[in-house]
C-alpha positions in Angstrom: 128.9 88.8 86.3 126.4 86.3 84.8 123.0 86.2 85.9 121.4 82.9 86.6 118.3 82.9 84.0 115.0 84.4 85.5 112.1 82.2 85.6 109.2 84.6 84.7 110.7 86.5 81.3 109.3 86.0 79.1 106.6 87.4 79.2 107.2 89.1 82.5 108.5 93.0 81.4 110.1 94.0 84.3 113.7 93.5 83.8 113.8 94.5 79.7 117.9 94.5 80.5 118.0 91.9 82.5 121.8 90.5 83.1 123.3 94.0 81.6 125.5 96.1 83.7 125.0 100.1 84.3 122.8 102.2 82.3 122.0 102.3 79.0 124.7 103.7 76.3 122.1 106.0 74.9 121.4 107.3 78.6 125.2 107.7 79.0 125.8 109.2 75.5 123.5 111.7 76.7 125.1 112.1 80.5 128.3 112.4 78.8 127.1 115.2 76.2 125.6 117.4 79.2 129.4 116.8 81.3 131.3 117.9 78.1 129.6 120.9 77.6 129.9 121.4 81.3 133.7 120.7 81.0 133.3 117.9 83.3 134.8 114.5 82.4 131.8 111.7 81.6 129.9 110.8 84.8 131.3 108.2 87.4 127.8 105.5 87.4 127.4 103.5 90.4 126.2 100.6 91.0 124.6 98.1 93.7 123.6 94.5 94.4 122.6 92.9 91.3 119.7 90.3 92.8 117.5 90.9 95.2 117.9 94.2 95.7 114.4 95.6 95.5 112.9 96.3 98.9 109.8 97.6 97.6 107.1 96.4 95.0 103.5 96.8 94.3 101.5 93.6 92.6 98.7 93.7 91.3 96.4 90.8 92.2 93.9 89.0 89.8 93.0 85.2 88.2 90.2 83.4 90.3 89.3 82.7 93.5 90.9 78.8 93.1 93.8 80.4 91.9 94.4 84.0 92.6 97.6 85.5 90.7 100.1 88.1 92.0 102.4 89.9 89.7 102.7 92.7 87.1 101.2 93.4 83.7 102.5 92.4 80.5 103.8 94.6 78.7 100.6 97.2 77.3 97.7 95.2 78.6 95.7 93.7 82.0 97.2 90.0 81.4 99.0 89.9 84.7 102.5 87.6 84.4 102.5 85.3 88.5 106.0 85.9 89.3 107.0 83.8 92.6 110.4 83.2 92.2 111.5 87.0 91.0 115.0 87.3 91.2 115.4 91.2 92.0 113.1 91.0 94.8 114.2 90.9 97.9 113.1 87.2 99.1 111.0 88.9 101.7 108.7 90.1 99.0 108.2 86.9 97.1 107.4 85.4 100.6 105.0 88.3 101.5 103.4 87.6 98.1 102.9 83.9 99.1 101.5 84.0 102.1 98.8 86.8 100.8 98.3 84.2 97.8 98.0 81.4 100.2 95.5 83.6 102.6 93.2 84.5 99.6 92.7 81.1 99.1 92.2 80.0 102.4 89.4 83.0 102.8 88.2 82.5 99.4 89.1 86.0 98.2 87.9 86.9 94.7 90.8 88.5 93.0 89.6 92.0 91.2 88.6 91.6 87.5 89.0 94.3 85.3 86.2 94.6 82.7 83.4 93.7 85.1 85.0 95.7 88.3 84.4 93.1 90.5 86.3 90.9 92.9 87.4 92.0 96.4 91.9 92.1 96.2 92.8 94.6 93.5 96.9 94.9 94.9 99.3 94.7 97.5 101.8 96.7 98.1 105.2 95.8 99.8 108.0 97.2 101.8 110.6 95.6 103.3 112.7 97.7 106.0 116.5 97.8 105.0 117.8 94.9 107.5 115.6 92.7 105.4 113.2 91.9 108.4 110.3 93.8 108.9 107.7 94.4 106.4 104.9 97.0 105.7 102.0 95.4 103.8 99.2 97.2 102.1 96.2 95.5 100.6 94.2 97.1 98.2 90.9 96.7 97.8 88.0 97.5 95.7 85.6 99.0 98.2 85.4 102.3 100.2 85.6 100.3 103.3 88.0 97.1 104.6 85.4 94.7 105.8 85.4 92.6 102.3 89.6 91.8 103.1 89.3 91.7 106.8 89.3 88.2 107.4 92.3 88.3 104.7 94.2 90.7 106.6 93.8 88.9 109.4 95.0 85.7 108.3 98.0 87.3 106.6 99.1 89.2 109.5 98.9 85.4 112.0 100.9 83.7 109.1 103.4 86.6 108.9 103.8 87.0 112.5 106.9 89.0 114.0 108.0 90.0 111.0 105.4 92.2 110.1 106.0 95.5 110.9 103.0 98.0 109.5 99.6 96.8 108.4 97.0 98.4 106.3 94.3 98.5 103.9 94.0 101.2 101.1 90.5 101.6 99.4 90.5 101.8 95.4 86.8 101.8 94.2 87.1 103.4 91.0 87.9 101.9 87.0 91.2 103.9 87.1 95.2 102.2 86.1 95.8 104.3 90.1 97.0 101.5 91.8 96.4 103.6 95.5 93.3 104.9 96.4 92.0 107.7 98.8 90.9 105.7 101.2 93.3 104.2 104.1 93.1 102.4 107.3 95.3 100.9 109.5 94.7 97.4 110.3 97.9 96.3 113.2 101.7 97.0 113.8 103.0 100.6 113.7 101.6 103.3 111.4 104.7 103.8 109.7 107.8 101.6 108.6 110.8 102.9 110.5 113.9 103.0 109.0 117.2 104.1 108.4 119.3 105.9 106.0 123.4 107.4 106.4 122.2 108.0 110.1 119.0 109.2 109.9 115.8 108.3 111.1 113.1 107.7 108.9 109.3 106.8 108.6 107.4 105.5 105.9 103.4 105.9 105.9 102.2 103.4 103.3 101.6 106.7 101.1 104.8 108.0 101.1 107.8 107.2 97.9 110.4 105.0 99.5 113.8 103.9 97.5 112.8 100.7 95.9 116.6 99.8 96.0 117.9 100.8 100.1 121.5 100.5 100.0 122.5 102.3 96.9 120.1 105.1 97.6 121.9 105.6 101.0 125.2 105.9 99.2 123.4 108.4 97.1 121.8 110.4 99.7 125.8 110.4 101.5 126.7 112.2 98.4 124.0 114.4 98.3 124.8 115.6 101.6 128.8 115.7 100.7 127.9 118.4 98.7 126.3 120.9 101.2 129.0 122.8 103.2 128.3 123.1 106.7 126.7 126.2 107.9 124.4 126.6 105.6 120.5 127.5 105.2 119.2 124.8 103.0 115.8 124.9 101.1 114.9 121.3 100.4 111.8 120.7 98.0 109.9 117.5 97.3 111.6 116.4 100.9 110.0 113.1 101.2 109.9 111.9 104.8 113.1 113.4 105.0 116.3 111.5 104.3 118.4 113.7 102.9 117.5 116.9 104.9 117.2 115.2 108.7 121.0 114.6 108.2 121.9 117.7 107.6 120.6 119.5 110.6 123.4 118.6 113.0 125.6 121.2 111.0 123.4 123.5 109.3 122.4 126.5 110.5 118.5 126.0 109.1 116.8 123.1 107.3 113.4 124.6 105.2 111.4 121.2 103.9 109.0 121.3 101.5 106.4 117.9 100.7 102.9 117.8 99.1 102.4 114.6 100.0 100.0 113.9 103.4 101.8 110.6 104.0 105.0 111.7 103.6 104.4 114.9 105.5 103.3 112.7 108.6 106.6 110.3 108.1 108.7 114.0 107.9 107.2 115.5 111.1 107.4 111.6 112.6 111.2 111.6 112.1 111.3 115.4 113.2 110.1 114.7 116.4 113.0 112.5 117.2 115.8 114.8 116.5 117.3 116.5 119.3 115.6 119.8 120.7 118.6 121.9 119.1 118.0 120.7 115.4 114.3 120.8 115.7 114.8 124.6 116.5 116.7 124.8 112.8 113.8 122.8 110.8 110.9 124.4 109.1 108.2 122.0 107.4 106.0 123.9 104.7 103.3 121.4 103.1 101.9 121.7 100.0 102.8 122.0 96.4 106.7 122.9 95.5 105.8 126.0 93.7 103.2 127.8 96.5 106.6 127.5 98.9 108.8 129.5 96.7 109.3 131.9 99.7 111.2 129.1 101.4 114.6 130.2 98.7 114.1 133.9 100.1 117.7 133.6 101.7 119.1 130.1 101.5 122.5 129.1 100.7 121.6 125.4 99.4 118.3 124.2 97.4 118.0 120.4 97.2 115.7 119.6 94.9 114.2 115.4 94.3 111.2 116.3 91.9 109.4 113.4 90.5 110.3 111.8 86.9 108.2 114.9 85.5 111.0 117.5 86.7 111.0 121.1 88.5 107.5 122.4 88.0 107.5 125.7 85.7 106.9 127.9 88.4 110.2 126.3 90.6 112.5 126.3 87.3 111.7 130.1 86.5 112.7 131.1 90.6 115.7 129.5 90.6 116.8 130.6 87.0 115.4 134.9 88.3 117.6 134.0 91.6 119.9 131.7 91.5 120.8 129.9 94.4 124.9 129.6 95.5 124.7 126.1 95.3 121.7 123.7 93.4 121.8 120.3 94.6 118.6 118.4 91.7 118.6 114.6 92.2 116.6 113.1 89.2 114.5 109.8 88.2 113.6 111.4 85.0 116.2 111.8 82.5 114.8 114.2 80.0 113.4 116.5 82.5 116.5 116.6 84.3 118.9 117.6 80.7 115.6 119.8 79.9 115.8 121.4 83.5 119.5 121.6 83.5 120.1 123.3 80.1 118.1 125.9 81.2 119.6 126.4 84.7 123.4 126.4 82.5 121.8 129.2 80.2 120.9 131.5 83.4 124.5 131.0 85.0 124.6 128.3 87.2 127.8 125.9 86.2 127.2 122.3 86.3 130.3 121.5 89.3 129.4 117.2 89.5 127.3 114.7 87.5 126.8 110.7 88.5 124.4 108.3 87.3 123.0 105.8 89.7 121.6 102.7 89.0 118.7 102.0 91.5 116.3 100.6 89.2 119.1 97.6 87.7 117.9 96.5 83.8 115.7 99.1 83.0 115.9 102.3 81.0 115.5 104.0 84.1 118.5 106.2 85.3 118.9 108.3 88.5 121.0 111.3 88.4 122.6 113.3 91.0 124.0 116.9 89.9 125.4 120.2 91.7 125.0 123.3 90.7 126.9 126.4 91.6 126.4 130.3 91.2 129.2 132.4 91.4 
């Protein structure tokens, strides 16, 4: 399939492989390696929509007040590239970002400068709920209080009407590339984006990681679950608000999460209390940091495991390589944690059983992996 050209590149540097199928033949070469010396034939690599699949973005906001700019950073610097007419965005984001644009004019919003840290609008952040619809917005501000973006907020949430579904300010005062803050409040709508994914409900708090790319990730999260016999007591680290584990507690016998972060805790217990009183009884929730919940593989059957691109923290890797689990189930955003994690799970005795690549972040060097892990 050719892509229609894209508007914004260059300089924009979102899309480096922009119009090129799949993932990189240097990420597959290496896929392929791991498979072989697993005995497995190279890894199947799915893919999605190829435009306007992205359902979430975060732009950072600067230029004047007569002409305020919303987009991303070139490439190793603060010049920030206006991209209006992005092509992977869902259309619901490029119209989200016009309407803020349109409102910091009409309130005469100083966009945030870097080298003097002033200005009012540092970022938005955006979410749009999988039928396309509803939206979460977050502005971020640089204050430790929302009263220089009220009357922004305000005016965005009349001109966006129905079809915003969450609204909130997030506070980031301090010189720092952090694009969220410490300091939330909720301005109108629902706390949360609700959602859903293969069945489950689910609840986004502005805070909490959210697939960027909806539709392939609930194809992902089908497999995930495919691979989890019924029965079984699962241990589920770095849960997230839950869409893997809530659909698994219809037939499981137990459901242990694990999440360290606040706002996806609140969005896990959110989507807990709607589950029916019987699979309530089988979930556990332990907050906190993956490796002070080790005790929550004393006994299970399955451990699901979604670290961030950084991979299984130390403590994590060295539990489940002293007592191997019957069955590993490690879904990865970062490629060489997840070969550095996994050659040292295959040298303790657990067989690599199925590899795929997934492509949810299209034209990037990005590349999601899905894996299962068995110990017999």
């Amino acid at each position: 399939m050719t892509l229609p050209d894209c508007p914004h590149r260059p300089p924009c540097p979102g899309c480096p492989r922009y119009g090129e199928p799949g993932i990189d033949a240097e990420s597959l070469a290496r896929l392929a390696d791991l498979a072989q010396r697993a005995g497995l034939p190279p890894p199947a690599v799915h893919e999605g929509r190829a435009l306007g699949f992205r359902h979430r973005a975060r732009l950072m906001v600067r230029g004047r007040a007569g002409s305020p700019k919303v987009g991303i950073f070139q490439q190793g610097s603060h010049r920030i590239v206006d991209i209006p007419r992005c092509r992977i965005h869902h259309p619901r984001i490029n119209e989200v970002a016009a309407v803020v644009r349109e409102a910091a004019l009409a309130t005469a919003t100083v966009p945030y400068a870097d080298r003097p840290h002033t200005g009012a609008l540092r970022a938005v952040q955006v979410a749009v709920a999988k039928d396309g619809e509803r939206v979460q917005l977050v502005l971020v501000g640089n204050a430790t209080r929302a009263e220089p973006l009220r009357q922004l907020a305000r005016r965005t949430a009349d001109a966006l009407g129905a079809r915003l579904a969450s609204l909130w300010w997030n506070g980031q005062p301090e010189r720092s590339n952090a694009i969220l803050g410490p300091h939330w409040e909720h301005l109108a709508g629902e706390p949360a984006l609700a959602d859903e994914v293969a069945g489950a409900h689910v609840f986004y708090w502005p805070g909490a990681f959210g697939q960027s790319h909806p539709w392939l990730a609930e194809q992902l999260v089908t497999r995930l679950r495919e691979w989890v016999p019924d029965g079984a007591t699962v241990a589920e680290l770095h849960a997230g608000v839950g869409p893997i584990g809530l659909g698994l507690l219809a037939r499981c016998a137990e459901v242990r999460f694990n999440e360290v972060a606040p706002h996806a805790v609140l969005g896990l217990r959110h989507g807990l209390a709607g589950r029916p009183a019987t699979e309530q009884a089988r979930a556990r929730v332990a907050p906190g940091p993956a490796e002070a919940c080790l005790e929550l593989l004393d006994g299970a059957d399955v451990v699901i495991v979604d670290p961030p691109r950084k991979g299984l923290e130390p403590a994590l890797c060295d539990a489940l390589v002293a007592r191997p689990p019957h069955r590993l189930v490690y879904a990865s955003c970062g490629l060489d944690a997840f070969l550095r994690d996994a050659s040292r799970l295959m040298e303790a005795g657990l067989r690599l059983r199925a590899l795929e690549a997934w492509v949810l972040f299209p034209y990037t060097a990005h590349v999601e992996t899905a894996a299962c892990f068995t110990f017999v």
